[in-house]
N, C-alpha and C positions, 0 to 999 in steps of 0.2 A: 701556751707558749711562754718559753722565758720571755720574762720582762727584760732582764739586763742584754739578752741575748738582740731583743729589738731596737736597744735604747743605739742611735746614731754616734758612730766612734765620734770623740769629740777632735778636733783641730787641734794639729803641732802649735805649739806658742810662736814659733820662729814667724807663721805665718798670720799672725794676729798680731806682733811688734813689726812686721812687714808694713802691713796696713796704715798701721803708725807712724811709721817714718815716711811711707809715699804721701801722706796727710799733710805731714809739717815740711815736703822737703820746698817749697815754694817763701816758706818762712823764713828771711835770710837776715829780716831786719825786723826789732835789732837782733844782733851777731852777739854771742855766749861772750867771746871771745875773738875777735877777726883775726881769721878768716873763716872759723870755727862758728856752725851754726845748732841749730839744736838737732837738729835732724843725725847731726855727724854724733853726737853722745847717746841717741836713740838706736845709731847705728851699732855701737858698742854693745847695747842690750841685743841686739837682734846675732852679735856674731855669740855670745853668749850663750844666748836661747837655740839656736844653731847645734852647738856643742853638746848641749843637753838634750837635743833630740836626737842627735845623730849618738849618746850614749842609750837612751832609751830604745835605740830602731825605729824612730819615728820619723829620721830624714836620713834619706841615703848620698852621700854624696859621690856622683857619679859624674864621669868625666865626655865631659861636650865638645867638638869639634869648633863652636861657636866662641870658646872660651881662647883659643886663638887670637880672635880678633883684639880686645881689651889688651891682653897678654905681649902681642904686639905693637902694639901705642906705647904700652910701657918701655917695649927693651927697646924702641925706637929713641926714647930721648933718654935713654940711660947712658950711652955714651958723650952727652954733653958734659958728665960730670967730670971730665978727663980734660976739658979744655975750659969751663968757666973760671973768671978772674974772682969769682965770690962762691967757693964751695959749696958752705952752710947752707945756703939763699936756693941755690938750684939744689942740694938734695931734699929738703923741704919739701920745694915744687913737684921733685922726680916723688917723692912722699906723698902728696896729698893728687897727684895723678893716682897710682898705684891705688889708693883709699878709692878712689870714682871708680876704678877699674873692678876693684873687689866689690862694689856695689851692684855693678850690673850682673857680677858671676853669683851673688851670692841672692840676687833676686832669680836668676836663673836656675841655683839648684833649690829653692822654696816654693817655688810656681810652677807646679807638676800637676795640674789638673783642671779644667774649665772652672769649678767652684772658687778657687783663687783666683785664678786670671779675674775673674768678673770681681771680685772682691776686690784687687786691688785696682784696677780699673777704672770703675765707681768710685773708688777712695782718690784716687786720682784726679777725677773729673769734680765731685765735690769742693776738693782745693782749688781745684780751677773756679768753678763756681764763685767759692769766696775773693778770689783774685780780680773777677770779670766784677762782681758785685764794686770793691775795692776802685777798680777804675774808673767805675760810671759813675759814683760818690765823689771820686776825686774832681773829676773833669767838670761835673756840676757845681763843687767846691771853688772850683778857679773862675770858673764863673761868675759866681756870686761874693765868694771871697776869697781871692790870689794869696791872702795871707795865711788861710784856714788853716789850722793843725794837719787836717785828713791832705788837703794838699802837699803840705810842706812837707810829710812823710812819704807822698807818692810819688815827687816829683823828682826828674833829672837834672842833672846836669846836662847843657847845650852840645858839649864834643866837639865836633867840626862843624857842629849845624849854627848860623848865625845868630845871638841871641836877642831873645824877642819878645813881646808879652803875647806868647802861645803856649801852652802847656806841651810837656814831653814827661812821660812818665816812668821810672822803671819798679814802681809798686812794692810789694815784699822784696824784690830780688835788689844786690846790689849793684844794678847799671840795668838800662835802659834793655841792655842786645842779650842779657840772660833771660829776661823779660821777654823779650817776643819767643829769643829759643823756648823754654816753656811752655807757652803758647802752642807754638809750634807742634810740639810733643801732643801737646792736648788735643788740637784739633784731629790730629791720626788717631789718638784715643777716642774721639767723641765720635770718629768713623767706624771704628771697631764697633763702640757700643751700641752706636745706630742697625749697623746691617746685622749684628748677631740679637735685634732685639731686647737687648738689656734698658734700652731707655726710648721712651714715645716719641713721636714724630714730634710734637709741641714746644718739650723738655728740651731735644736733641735743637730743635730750632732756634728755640729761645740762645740756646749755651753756644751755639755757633756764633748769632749775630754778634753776642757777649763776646766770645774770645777773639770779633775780628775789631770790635771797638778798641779793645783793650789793645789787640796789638798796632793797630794803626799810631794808637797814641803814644805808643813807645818810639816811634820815628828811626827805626831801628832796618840797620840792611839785612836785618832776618825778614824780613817782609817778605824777601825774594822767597826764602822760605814756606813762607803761609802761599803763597800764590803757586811755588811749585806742587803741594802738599796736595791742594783744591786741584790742581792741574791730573797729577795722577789719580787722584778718588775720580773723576770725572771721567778717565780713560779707563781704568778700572771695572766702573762701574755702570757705565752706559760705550765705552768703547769711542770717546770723542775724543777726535786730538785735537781741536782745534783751543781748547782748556790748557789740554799738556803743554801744545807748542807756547801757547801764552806766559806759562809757568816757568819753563825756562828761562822763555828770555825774561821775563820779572827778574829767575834767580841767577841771569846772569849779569843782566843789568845794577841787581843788589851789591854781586863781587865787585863790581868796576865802582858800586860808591862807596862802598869799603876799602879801596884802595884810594880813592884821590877826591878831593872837595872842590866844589867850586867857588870858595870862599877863601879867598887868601889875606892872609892879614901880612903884617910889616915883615915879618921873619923869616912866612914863606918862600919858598922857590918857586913860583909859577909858571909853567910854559903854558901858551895861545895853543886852543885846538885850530887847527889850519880851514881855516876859510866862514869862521863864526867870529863870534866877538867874547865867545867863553874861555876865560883863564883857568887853567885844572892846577891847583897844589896837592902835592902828596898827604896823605893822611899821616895820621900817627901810625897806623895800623904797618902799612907800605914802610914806613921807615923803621919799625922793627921786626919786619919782615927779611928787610935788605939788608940791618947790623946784623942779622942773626945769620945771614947766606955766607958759607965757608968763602966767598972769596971779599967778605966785607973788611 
């Protein structure tokens, strides 16, 4: 038998600098440059390497009906360029939208076969890994020392939440709610790799409890998220609604505290919910929700 003839075709590079940047994309502090993190100059290598395969025949790029969706996010807020009072500022944004957009398409024409998928995956979950690891270092840090370096790089900023000596943490990412989003991602990946068998029941166990410590401590209204997330794997997967139904209302309970606080300070506007003694102020969130609404 030829030898060469047996030896296993080796791997597009596009899909080894893949690997790479799902590795580091949790990595966001410090920032190369804010808002620019490293992941986004890794990104550069990979549309590179992209190029070079698709000169070689080694990556086809072929057109997805999925590619739609990104596609339209983008030309969704492309017409705001037509009425903001600060150009520069929003094409930037409409800029580094577009950059997220090309990242999901361009994971999508590199990840053409189960051997990837689980590659990057795994590469995935190991970041999270470090993440989860990150959190439970920190929370024990605040513990023992509120002042600790490993703290003081994981910890958040309070937001609308009233401030207090309890920890909030938003980890490598820059705020709290990328931080649970994250999470969030992972946990649907740690469900993939559980039922396809790529990782043991113990591992898979272990890296759960982890990413719900981790996101609890974000204090973040993506929670509603992780609760819907758990909600469907449970309907999914044993066909129970009473998870699902739970999950919603978690994530819709999440939207409504991402809309309005129950902590009003001097400057707030507060209105009495009727017939409690709970005062609700709008968030930050809700107020540039409502500047950004055509009739603001």
């Amino acid at each position: 038998m030829n030898s060469a003839a047996a030896k296993p075709a080796s791997r597009p590079l596009s899909e080894w600098i893949l690997i790479v940047l799902v590795a580091l994309l949790p990595l966001m502090k410090p920032a190369v440059a804010y808002p620019m993190i490293l992941s986004d100059l890794v990104f550069l290598a990979l549309a590179a390497a992209m190029a070079l395969d698709v000169l070689r025949r080694r990556l086809a790029i072929r057109w997805n009906r999925g590619f739609l969706v990104p596609a339209a996010y983008v030309a969704a807020l492309a017409p705001s360029l037509l009425v903001t009072p600060d150009w520069h500022e929003s094409a930037f944004k409409l800029a580094t939208t577009a950059h997220l957009a090309s990242l999901a398409v361009a994971t999508a024409l590199v990840v053409r076969d189960e051997v990837i998928l689980k590659r990057v995956i795994l590469a995935w979950l190991a970041a999270t890994a470090a993440v989860v690891i990150l959190a439970i270092v920190s929370l024990l840090t605040f513990l023992v020392s509120p002042e600790g370096a490993i703290y003081a790089y994981s910890r958040s900023h309070f937001g609308t939440l009233p401030a207090g000596h309890y920890p909030r943490l938003n980890l490598t990412f820059f705020n709290a709610n990328m931080a649970c989003n994250y999470l969030t991602v992972s946990l649907g990946m740690l469900l993939i790799a559980y039922q396809q068998s790529w990782l043991g029941k113990t591992i898979a166990c272990l890296l759960l409890g982890g990413i719900l410590i981790a996101a609890l401590a974000t204090l973040s209204p993506g929670l509603g998220g992780i609760a819907l997330a758990i909600g469907m794997a449970a309907f999914f997967l044993w066909r129970s609604r009473l998870p699902l139904s739970a999950g919603i209302l978690a994530a819709a309970a999440a939207l409504l505290a991402a809309a309005f606080t129950p902590f009003v300070d001097t400057t707030a506007h507060g209105f009495a919910v009727p017939g409690t003694a709970l005062v609700l102020a709008p968030a930050a969130r809700l107020g540039l929700w409502t500047a950004g609404s055509p009739n603001s």
